[in-house]
N, C-alpha and C positions, 0 to 999 in steps of 0.2 A: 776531615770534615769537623769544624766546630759547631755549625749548630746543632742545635737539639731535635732528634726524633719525635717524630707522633708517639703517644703515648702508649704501650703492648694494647694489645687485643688477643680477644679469645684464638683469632686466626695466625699467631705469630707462634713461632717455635726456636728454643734455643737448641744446637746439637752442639752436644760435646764431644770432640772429637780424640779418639784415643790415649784415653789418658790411664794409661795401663804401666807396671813396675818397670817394665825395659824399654818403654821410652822417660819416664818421669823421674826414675829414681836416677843418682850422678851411678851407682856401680850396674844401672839396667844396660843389657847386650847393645841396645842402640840410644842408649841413654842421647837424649836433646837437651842442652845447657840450659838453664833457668826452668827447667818446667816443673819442679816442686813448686818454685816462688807463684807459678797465676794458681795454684792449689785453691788457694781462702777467694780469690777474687770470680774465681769460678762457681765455689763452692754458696757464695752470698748473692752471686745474679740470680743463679738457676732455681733459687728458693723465690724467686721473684716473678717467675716465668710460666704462663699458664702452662704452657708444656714441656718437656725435656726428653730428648733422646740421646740417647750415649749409643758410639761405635766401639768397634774391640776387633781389631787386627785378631784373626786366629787360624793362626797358619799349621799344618802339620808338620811334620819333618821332611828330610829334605822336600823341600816348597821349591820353587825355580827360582825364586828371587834369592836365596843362599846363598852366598858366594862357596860357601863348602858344598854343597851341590856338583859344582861345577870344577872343584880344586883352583879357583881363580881367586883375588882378594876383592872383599869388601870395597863399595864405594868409588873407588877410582878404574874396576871392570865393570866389565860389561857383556851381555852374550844376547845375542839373536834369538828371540822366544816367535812365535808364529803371529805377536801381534806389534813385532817391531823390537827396540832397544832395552835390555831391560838391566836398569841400575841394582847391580848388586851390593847385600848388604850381610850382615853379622846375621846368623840364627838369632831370629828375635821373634818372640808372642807364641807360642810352641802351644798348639792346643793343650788344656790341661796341666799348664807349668805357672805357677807362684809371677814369671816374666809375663806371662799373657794376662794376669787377674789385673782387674782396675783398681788402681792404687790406695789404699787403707786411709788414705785421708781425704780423698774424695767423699765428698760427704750431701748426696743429692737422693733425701727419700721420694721426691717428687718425680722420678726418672719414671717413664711410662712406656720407652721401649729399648731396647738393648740389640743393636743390630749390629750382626757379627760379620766378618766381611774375610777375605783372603784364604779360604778354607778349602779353594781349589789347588790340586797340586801344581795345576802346570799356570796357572796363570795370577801375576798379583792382581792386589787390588788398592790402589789408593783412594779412590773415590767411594763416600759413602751411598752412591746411586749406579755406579757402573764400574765393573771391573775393568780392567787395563787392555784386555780386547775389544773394547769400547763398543763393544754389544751386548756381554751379560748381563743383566738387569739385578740387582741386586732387592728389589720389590719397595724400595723407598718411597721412591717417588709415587705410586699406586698408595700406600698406605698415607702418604700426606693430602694425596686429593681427597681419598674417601673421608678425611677428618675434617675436612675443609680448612688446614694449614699452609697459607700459601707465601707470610714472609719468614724469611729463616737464618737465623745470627748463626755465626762459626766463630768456635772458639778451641782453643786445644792443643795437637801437637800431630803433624810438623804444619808452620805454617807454610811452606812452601811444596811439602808433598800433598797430603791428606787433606787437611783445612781447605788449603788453596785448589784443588782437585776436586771435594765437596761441592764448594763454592759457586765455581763456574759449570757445573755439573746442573747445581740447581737451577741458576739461568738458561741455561739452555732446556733444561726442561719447565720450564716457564715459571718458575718460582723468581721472586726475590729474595737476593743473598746479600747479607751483610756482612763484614766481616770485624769481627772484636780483635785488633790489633793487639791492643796489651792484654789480651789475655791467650797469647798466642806464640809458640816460640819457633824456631825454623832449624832444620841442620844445617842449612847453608852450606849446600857444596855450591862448588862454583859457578856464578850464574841463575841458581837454583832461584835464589831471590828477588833478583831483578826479574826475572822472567815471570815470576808467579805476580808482581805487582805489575810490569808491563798486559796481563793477560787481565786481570782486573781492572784496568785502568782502560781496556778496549771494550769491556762488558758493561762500562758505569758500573761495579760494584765498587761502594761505600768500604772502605778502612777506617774506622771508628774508634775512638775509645767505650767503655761500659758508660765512663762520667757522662756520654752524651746520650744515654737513653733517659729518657722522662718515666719515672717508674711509679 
């Protein structure tokens, strides 16, 4: 999209989506390539944002999403959870681990709520409105009506899991979603990408640059 957005309103909200040491930093367990670099670009929207909500992956130990859980490998397994397929990955965001804090250069004192997400053992959660059983409610969506916050940018990490997962979450629960493309990075496993823009692209959600918000 090159034109330019309407202008924020008191009803618009930016969420940042997981940008915690073991995805952000290059040595974090599930470290996502470039995601130090939207650090600053992140960091100068959301000071511009009447509101801001940050996620945080906080998983226990063995989580089911583990591939050591399961003695299988990271990312290219897979194992049958009760609510379908479930990609496994590296111990990452370990409640109460240095990997789970949100990264030291993140720098957003305007941040008004911090919603932690994946804290069930048996089930992930990518989405900051419903976990991966695609029934548990995560209280999101309840707390953005009662604010009367009804359009909502994504920015953050991954954009093809979490972001993108977010995203179409909040359209379906009647919000509008937008999504800040470069401020956004992906793991890109195979397909992962394509899929996550094919599924936006059937929602009409917007892929944006920040340059195109009118601020």
């Amino acid at each position: 999209m090159s034109r330019t957005l309407p202008p924020l309103t008191p009803h618009d909200a930016l969420l940042v989506i997981d940008m915690q040491n073991d995805f952000v930093s290059p040595a974090g367990a599930l470290s996502v390539r470039g995601g130090e670099e939207i650090i600053p670009g992140i960091n100068a929207l959301a000071a511009r944002f009447p509101h801001v909500i940050l996620t945080q992956d906080w998983h226990p130990r063995g989580h089911i999403s583990f591939a050591s859980t399961h003695g299988l490998q990271p990312f290219t397994d897979t194992v049958q959870a009760p609510y379908g397929t479930q990609t496994l990955w590296p111990d990452h965001c370990i409640q109460n681990t240095s990997g789970a804090a949100l990264h030291s250069a993140l720098d957003i004192p305007n941040t008004e709520l911090i919603l932690r997400k994946g804290f069930r053992k048996d089930i992930d959660s990518y989405s900051a409105f419903l976990e991966n059983d695609r029934t548990t409610p995560t209280g999101l969506a309840g707390y953005l009506r009662e604010r009367g916050l009804t359009r909502l940018f994504f920015c953050g990490l991954a954009y093809d899991f979490c972001v993108g997962f977010s995203a179409i979450d909040a359209v379906q629960h009647g919000f509008t979603a937008i999504v800040l493309q470069d401020l956004a990075r992906a793991v890109a496993l195979p397909t992962t990408v394509e899929t996550t823009n094919d599924r936006f692209a059937a929602l009409n959600i917007p892929r944006i640059h920040a340059s195109h918000l009118a601020l």
